[in-house]
Structure formats: structure tokens, C-alpha cells
N, C-alpha and C positions, 0 to 999 in steps of 0.2 A: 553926698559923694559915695560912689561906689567901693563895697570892701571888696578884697581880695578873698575868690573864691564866692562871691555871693553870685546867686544866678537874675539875670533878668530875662523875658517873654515881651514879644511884640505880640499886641492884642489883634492887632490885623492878619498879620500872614505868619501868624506864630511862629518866628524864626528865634527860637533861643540861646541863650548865651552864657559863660562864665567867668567874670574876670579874673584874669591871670597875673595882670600888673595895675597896678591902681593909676589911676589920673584925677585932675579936676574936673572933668567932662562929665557933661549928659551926656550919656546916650540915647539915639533916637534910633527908631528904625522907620520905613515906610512914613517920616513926616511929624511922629510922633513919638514923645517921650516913652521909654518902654519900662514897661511895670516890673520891680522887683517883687522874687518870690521868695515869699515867706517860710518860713518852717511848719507852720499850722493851719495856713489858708487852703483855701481849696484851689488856688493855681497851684499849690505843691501838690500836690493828690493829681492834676491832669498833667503836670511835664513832667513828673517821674517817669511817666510812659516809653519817655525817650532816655537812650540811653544816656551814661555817665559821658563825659568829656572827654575824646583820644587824642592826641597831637594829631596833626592834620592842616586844617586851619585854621590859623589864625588873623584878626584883623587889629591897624595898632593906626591911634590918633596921632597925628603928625605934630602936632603942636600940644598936648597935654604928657602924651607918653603912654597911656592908658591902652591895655593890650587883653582883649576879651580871647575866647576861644569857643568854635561854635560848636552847639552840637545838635541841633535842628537847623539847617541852613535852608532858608529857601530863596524869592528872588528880593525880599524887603533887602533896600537900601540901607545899611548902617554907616551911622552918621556920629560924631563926636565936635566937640568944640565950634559947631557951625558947619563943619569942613566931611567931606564922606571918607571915611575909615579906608586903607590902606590893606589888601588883602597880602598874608604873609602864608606862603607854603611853608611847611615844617617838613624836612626831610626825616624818613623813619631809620634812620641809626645814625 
């Protein structure tokens, strides 16, 4: 299960993420389960590249509750509980 504030990376179309509310869900993107990163792996050393997480977007699972926020977005599908994630704008004030 996903912590709050832990980051995950799609190995395919690198669109990474950071949960902001925890759920039961996998998350997948592009089809596949997507890889948590570590503190001392070398996927932490290549998504640092990108920046920290701003409000913006967020996407939240309809059926677990689990609400990521992205900050490499590209076109990979994110996906939770079976079901495709819910995109949620955040207004800035």
C-alpha cells in the first residue's frame, strides 16, 4: 500500500507521481504497476531531475479514495482500483 508522500515513476512514459492521500490501490499507469522510489536507489538520483510537487493536478481513485499529485505528467494513463483515476484541477488560491 502506498505511504503518504511516497513517490512512484511509470517505467514506460515516465510520468511520476506523489501521494497526497493514501488509498488501498495499485497504481498503474500505461498498463502497468508503477515502481516506487526509493531514498537510495538509482530511480531517486534520475526523478530528482524533476521538480518538487506544486498543486496543480491532481488525480483521485473513485472507489479507494487515494489522491496522487503529479509532477512529471505526460500521456500514460493512471489507473487505481481497476478503474482510470479521476483528474482533479486545484485552483491556485
Amino acid at each position: 500500500m502506498a505511504k503518504k508522500g511516497q513517490t512512484f515513476f511509470c517505467e514506460i512514459c515516465k510520468q511520476k507521481v506523489v501521494v497526497i492521500e493514501e488509498g488501498f490501490g495499485v497504481l498503474v499507469c500505461c498498463g502497468k504497476e508503477m515502481t516506487p522510489v526509493g531514498k537510495n536507489d538509482m530511480m531517486s538520483v534520475w526523478t530528482s531531475a524533476y521538480p518538487k510537487p506544486k498543486d496543480g493536478t491532481h488525480f483521485l481513485c473513485g472507489i479507494c479514495g487515494q489522491k496522487i499529485n503529479v509532477v512529471a505528467e505526460t500521456t500514460g494513463i493512471l489507473e487505481c482500483c481497476g478503474q482510470r483515476m479521476v483528474r482533479e484541477e486545484v485552483s491556485g488560491g
